[in-house]
PDBQT receptor file of N, H, CA, C and O in Angstrom, charges set to zero:
ATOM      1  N   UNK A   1      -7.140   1.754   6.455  1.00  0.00    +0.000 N 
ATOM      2  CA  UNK A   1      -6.431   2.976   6.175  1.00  0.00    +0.000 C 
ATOM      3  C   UNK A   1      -6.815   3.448   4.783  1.00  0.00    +0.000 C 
ATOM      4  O   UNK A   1      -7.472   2.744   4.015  1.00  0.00    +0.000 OA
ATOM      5  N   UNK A   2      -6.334   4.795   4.457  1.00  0.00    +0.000 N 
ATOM      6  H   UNK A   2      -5.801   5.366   5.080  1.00  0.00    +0.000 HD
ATOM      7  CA  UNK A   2      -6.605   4.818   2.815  1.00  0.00    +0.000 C 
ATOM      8  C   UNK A   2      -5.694   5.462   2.790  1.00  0.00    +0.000 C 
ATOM      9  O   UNK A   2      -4.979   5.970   3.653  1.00  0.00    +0.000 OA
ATOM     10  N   UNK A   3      -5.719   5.442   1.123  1.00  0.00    +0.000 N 
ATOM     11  H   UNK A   3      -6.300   5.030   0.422  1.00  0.00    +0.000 HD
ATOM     12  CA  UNK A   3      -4.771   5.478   0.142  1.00  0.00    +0.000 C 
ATOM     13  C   UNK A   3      -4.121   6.880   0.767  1.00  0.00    +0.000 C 
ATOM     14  O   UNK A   3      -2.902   6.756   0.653  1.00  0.00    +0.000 OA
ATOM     15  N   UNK A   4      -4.395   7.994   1.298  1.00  0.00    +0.000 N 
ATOM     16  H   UNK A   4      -5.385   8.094   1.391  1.00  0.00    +0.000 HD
ATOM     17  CA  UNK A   4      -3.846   9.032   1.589  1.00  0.00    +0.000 C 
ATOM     18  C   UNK A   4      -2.959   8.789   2.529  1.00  0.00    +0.000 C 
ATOM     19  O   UNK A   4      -1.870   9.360   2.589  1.00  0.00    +0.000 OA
ATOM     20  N   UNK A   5      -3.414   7.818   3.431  1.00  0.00    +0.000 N 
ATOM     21  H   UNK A   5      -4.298   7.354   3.383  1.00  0.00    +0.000 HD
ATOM     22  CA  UNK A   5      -2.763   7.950   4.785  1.00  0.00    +0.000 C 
ATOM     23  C   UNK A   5      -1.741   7.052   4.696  1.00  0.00    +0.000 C 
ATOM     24  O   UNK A   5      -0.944   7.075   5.635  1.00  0.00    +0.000 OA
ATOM     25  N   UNK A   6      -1.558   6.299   3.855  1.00  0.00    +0.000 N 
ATOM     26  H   UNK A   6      -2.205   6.281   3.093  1.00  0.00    +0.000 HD
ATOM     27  CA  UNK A   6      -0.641   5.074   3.560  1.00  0.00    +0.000 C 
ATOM     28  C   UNK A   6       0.285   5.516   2.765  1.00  0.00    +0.000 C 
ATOM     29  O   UNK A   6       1.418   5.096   3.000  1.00  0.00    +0.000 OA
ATOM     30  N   UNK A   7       0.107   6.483   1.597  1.00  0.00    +0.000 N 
ATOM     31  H   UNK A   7      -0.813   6.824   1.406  1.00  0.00    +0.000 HD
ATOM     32  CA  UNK A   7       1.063   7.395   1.224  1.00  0.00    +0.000 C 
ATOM     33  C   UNK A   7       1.715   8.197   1.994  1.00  0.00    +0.000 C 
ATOM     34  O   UNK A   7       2.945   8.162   1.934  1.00  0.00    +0.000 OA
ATOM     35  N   UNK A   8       1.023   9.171   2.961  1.00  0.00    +0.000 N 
ATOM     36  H   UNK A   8       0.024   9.199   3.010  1.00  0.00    +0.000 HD
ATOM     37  CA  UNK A   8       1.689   9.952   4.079  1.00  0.00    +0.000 C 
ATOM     38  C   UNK A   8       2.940   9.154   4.763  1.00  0.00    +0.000 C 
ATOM     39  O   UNK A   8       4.117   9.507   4.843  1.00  0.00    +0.000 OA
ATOM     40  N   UNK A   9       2.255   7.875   5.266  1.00  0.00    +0.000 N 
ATOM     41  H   UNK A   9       1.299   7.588   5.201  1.00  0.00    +0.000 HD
ATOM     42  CA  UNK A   9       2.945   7.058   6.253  1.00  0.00    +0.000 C 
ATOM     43  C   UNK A   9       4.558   6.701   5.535  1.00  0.00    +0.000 C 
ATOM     44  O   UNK A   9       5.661   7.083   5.924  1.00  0.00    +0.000 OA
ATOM     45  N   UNK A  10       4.209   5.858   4.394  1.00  0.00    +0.000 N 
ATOM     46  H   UNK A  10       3.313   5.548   4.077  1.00  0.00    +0.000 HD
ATOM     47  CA  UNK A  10       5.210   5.623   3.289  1.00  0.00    +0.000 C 
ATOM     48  C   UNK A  10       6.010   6.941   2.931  1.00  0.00    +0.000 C 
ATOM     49  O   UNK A  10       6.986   6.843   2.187  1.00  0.00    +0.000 OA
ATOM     50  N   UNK A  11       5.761   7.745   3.262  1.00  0.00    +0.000 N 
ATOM     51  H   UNK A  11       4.969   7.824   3.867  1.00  0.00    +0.000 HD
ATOM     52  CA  UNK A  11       6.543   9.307   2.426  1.00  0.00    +0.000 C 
ATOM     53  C   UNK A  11       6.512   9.009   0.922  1.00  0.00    +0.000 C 
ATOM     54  O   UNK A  11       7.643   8.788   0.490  1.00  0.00    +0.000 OA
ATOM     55  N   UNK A  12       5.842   8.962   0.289  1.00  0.00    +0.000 N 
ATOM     56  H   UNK A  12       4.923   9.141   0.640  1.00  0.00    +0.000 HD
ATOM     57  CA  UNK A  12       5.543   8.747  -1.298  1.00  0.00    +0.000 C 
ATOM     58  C   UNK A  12       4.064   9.060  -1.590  1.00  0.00    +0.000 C 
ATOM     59  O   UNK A  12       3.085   8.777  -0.900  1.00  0.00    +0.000 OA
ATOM     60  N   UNK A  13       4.141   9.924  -3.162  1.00  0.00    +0.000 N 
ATOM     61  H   UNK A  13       4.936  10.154  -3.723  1.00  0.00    +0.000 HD
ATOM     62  CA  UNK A  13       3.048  10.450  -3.684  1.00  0.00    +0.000 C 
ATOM     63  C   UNK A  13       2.377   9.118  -4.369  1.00  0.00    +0.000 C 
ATOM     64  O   UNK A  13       2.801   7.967  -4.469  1.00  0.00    +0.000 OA
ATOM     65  N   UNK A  14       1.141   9.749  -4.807  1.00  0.00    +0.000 N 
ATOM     66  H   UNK A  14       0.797  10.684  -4.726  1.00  0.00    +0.000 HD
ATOM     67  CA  UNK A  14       0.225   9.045  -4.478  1.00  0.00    +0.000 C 
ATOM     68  C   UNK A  14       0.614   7.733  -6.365  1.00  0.00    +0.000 C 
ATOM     69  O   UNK A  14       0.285   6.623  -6.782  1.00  0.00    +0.000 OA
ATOM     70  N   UNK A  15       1.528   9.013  -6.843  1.00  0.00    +0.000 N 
ATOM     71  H   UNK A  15       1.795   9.915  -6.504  1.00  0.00    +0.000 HD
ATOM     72  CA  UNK A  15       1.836   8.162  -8.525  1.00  0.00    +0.000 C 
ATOM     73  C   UNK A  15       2.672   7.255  -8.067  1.00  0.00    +0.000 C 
ATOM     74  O   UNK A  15       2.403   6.131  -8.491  1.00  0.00    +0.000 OA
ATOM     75  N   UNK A  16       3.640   7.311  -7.321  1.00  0.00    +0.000 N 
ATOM     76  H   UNK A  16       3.858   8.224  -6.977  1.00  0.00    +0.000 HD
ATOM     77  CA  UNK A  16       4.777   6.139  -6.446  1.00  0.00    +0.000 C 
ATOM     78  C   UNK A  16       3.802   4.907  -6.398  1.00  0.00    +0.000 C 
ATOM     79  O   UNK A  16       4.078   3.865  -6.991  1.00  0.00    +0.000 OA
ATOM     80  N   UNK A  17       2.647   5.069  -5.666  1.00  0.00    +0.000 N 
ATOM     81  H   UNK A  17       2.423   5.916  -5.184  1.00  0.00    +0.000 HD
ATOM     82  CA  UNK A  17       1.811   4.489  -5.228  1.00  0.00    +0.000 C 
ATOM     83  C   UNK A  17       1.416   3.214  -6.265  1.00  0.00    +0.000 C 
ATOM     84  O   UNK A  17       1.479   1.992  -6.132  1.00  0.00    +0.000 OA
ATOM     85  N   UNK A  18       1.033   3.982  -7.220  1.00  0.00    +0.000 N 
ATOM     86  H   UNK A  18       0.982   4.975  -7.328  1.00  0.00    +0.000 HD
ATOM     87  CA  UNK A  18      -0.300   4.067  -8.144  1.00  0.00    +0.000 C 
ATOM     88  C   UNK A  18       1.025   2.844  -9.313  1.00  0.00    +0.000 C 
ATOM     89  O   UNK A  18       0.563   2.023 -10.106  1.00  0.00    +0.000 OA
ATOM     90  N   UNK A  19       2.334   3.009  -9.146  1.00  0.00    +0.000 N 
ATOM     91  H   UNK A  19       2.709   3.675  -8.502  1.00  0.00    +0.000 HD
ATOM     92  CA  UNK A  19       3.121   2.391 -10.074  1.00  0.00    +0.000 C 
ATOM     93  C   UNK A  19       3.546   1.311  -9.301  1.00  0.00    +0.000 C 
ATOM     94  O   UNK A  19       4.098   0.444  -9.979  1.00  0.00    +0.000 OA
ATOM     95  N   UNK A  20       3.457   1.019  -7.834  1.00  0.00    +0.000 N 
ATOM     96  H   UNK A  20       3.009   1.723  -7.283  1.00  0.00    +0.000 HD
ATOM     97  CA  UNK A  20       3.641  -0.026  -7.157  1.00  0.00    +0.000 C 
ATOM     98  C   UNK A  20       3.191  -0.812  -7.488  1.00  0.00    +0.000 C 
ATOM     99  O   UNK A  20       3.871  -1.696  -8.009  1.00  0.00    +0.000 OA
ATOM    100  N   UNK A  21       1.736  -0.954  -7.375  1.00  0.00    +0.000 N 
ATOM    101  H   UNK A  21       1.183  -0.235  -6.952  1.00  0.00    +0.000 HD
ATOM    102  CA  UNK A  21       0.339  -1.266  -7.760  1.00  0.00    +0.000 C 
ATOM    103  C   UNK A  21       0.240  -2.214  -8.727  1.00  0.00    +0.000 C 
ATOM    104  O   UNK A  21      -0.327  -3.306  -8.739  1.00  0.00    +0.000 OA
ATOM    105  N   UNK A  22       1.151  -1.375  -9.879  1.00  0.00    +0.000 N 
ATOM    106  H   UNK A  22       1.612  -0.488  -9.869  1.00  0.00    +0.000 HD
ATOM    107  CA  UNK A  22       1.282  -1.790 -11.659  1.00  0.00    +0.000 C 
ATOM    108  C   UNK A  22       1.733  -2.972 -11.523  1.00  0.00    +0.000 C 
ATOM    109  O   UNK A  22       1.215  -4.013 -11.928  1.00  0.00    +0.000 OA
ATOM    110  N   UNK A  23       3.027  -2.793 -10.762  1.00  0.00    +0.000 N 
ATOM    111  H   UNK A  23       3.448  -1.948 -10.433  1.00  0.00    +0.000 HD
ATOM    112  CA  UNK A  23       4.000  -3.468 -10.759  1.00  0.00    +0.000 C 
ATOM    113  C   UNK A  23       3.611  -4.807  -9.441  1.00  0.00    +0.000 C 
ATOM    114  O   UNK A  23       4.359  -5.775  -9.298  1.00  0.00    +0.000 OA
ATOM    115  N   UNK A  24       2.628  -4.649  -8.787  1.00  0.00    +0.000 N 
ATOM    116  H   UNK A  24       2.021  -3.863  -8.903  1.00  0.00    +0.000 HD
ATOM    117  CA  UNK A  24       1.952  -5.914  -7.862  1.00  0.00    +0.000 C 
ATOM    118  C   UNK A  24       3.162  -5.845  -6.725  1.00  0.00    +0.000 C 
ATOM    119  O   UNK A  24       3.651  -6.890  -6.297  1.00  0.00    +0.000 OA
ATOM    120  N   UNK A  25       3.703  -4.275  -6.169  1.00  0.00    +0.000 N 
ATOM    121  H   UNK A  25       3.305  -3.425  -6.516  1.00  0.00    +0.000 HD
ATOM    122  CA  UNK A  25       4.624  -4.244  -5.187  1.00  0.00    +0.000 C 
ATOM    123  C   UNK A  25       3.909  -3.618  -4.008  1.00  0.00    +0.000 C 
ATOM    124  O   UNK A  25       4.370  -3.366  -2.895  1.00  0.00    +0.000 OA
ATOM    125  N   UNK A  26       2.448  -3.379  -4.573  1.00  0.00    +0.000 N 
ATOM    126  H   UNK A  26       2.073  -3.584  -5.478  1.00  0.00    +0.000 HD
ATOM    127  CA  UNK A  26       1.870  -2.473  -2.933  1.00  0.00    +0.000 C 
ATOM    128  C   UNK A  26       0.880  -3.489  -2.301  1.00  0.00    +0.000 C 
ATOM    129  O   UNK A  26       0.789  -4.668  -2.646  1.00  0.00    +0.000 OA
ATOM    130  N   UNK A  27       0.246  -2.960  -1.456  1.00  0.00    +0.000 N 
ATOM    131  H   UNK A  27       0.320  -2.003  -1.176  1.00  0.00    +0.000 HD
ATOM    132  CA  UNK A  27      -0.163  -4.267  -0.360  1.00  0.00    +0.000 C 
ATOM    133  C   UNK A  27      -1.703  -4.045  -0.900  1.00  0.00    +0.000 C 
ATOM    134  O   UNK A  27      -2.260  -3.015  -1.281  1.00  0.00    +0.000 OA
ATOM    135  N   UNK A  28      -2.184  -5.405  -0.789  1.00  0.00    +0.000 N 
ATOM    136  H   UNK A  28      -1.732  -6.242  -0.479  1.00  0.00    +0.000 HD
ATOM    137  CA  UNK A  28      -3.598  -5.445  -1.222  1.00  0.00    +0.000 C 
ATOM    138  C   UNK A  28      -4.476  -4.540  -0.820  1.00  0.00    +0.000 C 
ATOM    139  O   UNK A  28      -4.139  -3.828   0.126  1.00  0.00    +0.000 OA
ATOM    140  N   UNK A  29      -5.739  -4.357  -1.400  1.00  0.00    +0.000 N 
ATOM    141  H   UNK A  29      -6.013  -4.935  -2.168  1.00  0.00    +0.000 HD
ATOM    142  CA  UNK A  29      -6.645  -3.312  -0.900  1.00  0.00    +0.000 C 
ATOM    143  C   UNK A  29      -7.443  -3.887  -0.958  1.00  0.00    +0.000 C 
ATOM    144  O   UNK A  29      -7.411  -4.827  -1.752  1.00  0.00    +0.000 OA
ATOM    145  N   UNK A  30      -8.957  -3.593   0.075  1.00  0.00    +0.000 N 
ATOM    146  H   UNK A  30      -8.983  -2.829   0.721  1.00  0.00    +0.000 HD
ATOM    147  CA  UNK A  30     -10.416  -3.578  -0.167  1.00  0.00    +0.000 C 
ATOM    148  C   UNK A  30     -10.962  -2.799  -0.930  1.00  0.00    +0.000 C 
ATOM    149  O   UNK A  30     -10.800  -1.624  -0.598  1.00  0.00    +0.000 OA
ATOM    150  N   UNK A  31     -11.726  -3.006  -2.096  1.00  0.00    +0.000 N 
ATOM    151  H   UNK A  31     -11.857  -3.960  -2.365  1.00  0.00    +0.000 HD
ATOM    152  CA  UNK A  31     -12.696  -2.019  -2.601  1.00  0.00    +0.000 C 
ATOM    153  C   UNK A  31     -13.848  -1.902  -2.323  1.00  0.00    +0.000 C 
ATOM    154  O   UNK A  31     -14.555  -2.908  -2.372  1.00  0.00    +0.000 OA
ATOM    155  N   UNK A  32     -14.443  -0.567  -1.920  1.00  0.00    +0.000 N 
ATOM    156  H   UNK A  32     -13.869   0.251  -1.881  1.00  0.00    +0.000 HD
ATOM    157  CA  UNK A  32     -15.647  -0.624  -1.212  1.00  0.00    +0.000 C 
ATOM    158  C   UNK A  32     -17.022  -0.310  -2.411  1.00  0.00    +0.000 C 
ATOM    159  O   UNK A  32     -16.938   0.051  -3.585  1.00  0.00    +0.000 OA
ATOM    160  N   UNK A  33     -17.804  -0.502  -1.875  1.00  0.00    +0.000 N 
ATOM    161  H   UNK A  33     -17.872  -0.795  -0.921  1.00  0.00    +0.000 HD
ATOM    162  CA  UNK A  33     -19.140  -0.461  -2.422  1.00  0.00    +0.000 C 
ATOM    163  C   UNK A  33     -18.709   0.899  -3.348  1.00  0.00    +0.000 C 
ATOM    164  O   UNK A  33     -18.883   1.005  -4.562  1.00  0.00    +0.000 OA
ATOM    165  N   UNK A  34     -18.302   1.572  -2.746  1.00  0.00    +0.000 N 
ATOM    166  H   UNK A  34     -18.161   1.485  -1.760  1.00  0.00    +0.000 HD
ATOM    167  CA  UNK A  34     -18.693   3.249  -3.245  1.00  0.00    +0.000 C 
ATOM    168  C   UNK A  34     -17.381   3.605  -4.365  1.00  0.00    +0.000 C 
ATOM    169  O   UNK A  34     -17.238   4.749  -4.798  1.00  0.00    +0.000 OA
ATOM    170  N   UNK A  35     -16.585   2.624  -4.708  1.00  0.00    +0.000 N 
ATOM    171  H   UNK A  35     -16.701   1.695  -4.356  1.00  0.00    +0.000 HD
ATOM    172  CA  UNK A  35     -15.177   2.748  -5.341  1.00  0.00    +0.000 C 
ATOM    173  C   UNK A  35     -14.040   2.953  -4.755  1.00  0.00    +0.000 C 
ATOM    174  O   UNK A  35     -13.032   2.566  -5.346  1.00  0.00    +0.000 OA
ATOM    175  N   UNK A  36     -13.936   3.459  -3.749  1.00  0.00    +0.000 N 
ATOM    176  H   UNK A  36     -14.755   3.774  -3.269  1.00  0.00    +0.000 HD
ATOM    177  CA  UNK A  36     -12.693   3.762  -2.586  1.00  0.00    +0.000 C 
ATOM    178  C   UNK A  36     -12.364   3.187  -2.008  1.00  0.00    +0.000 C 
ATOM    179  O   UNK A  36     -13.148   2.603  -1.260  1.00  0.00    +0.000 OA
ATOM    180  N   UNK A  37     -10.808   2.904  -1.926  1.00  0.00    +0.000 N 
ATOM    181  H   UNK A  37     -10.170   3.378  -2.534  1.00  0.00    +0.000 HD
ATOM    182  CA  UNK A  37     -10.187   1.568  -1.372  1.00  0.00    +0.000 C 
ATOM    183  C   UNK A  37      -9.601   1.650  -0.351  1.00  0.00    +0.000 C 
ATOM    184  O   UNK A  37      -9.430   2.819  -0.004  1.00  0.00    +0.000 OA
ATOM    185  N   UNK A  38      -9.043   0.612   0.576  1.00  0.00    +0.000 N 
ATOM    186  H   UNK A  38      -9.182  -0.337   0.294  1.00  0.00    +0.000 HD
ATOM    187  CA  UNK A  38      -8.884   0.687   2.088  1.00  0.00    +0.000 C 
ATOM    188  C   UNK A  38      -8.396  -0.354   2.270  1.00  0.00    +0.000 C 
ATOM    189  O   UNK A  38      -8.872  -1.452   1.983  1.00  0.00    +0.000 OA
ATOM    190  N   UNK A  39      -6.740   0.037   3.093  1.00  0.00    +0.000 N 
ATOM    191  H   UNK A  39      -6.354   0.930   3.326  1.00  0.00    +0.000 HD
ATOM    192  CA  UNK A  39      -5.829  -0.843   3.454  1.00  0.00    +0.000 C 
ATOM    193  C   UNK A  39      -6.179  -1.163   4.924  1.00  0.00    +0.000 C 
ATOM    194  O   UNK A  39      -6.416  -0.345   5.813  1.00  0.00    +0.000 OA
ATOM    195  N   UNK A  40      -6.165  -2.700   5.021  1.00  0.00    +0.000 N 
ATOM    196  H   UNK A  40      -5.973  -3.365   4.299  1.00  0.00    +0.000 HD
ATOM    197  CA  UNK A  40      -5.367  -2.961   6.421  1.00  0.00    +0.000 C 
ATOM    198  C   UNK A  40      -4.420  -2.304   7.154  1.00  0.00    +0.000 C 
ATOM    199  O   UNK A  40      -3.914  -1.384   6.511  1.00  0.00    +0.000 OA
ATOM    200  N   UNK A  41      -3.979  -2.438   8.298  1.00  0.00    +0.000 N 
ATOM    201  H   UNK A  41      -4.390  -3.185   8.820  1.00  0.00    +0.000 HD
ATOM    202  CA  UNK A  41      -2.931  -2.221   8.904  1.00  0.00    +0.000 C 
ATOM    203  C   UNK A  41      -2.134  -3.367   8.775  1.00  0.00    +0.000 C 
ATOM    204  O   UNK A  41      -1.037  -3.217   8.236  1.00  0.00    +0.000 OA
ATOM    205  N   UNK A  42      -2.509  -4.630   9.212  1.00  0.00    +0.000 N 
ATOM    206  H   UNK A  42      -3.400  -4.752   9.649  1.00  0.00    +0.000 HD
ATOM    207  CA  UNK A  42      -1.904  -5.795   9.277  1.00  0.00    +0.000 C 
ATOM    208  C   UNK A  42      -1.285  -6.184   7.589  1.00  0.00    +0.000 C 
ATOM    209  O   UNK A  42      -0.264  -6.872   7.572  1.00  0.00    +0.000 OA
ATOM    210  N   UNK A  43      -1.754  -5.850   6.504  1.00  0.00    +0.000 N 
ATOM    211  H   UNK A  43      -2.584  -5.292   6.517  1.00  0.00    +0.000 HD
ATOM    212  CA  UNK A  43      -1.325  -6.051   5.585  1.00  0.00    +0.000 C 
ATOM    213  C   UNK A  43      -0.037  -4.876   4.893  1.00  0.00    +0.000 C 
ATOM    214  O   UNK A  43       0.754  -5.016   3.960  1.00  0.00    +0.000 OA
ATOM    215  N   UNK A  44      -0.239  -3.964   5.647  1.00  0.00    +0.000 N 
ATOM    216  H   UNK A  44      -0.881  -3.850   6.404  1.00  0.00    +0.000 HD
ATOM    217  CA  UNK A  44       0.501  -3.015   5.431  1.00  0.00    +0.000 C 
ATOM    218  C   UNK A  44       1.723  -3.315   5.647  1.00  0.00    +0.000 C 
ATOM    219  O   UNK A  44       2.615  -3.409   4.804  1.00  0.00    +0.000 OA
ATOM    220  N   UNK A  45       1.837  -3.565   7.458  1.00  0.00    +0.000 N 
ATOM    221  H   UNK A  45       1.112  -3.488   8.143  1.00  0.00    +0.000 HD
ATOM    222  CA  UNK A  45       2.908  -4.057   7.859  1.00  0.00    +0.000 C 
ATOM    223  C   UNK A  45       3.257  -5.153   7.460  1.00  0.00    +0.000 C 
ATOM    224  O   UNK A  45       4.438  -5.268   7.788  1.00  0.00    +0.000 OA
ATOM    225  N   UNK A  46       2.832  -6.289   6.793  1.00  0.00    +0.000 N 
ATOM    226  H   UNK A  46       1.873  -6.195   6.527  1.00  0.00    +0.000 HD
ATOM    227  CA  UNK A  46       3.238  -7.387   6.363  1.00  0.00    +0.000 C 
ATOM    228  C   UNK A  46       4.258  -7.349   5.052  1.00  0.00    +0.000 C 
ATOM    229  O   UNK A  46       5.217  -8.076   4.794  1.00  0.00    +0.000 OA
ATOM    230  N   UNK A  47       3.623  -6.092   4.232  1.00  0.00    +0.000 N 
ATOM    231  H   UNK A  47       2.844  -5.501   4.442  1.00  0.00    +0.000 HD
ATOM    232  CA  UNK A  47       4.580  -6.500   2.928  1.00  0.00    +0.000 C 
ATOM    233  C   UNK A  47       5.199  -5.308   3.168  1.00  0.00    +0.000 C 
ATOM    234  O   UNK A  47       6.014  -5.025   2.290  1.00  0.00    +0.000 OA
ATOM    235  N   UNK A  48       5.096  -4.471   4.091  1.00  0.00    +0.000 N 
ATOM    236  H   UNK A  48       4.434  -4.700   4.805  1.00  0.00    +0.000 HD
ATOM    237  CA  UNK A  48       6.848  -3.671   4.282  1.00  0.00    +0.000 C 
ATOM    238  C   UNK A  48       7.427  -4.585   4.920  1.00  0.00    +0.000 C 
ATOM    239  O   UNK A  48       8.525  -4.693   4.374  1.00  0.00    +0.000 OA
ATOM    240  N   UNK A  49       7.340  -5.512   5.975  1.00  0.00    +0.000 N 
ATOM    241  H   UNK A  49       6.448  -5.424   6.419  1.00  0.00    +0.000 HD
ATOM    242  CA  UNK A  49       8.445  -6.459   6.863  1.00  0.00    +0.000 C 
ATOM    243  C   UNK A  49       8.593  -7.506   5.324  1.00  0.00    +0.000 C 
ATOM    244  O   UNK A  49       9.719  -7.973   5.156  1.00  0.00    +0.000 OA
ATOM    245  N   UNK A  50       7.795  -7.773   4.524  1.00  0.00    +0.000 N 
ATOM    246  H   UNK A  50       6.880  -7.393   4.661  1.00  0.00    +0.000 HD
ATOM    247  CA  UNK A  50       8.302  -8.806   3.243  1.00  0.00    +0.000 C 
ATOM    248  C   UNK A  50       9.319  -7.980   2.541  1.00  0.00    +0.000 C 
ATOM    249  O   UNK A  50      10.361  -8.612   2.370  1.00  0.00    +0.000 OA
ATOM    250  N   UNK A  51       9.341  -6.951   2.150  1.00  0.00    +0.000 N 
ATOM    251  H   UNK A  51       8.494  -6.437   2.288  1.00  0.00    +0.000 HD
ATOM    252  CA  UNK A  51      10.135  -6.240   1.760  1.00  0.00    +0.000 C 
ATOM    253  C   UNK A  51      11.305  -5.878   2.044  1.00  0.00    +0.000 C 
ATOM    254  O   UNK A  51      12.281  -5.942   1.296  1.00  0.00    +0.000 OA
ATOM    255  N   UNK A  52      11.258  -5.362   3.462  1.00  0.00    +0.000 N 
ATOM    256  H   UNK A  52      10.465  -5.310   4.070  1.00  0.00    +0.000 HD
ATOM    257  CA  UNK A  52      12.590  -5.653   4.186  1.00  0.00    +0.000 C 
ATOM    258  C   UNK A  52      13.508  -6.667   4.011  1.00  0.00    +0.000 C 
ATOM    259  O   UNK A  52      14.637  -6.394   3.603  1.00  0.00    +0.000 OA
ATOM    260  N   UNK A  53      13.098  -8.096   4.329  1.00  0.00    +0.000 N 
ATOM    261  H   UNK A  53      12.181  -8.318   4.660  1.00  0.00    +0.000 HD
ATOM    262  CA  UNK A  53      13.873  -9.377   3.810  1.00  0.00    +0.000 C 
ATOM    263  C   UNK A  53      14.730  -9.592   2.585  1.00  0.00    +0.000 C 
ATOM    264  O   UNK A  53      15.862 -10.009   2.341  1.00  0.00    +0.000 OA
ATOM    265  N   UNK A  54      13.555  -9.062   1.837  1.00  0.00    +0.000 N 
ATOM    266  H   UNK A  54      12.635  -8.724   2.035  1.00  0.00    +0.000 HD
ATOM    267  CA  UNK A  54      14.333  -9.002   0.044  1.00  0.00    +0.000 C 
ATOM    268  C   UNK A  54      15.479  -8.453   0.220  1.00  0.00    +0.000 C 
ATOM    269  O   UNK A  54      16.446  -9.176  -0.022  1.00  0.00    +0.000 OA
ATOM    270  N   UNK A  55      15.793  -6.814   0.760  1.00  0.00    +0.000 N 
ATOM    271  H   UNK A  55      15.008  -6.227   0.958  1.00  0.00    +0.000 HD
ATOM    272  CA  UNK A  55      16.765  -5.744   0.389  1.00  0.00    +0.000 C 
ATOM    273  C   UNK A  55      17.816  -6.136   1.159  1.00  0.00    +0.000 C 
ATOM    274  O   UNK A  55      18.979  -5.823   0.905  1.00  0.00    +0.000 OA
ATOM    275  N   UNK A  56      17.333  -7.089   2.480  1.00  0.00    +0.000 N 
ATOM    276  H   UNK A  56      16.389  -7.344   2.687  1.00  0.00    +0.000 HD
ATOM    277  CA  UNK A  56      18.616  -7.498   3.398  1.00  0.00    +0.000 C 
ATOM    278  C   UNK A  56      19.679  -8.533   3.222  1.00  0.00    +0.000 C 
ATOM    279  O   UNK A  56      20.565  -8.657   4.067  1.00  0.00    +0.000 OA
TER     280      UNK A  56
């Protein structure tokens, strides 16, 4: 996925994002050859269901 579509999905801009990140709260990324990074799906869903747990 990328960073656009994972923001879309999340309903949060891309600085939400970008401060998750800071803070080691968003889900890992691949960086590609060309600089542009790209989420899993499976990791996606993993640390929103980790997340979930915490708040419950």
């Amino acid at each position: 996925m990328t960073l656009e579509e994972v923001c879309a999905e999340l309903r949060i801009n891309r600085s939400t994002f970008n401060d998750w990140r800071a803070k080691k709260c968003a889900p890992t990324c691949l960086k590609l050859p060309n600089g542009k990074v790209r989420f899993r799906r499976s990791e996606l869903d993993r640390r929103l269901s980790s997340r979930a747990e915490v708040t419950a």
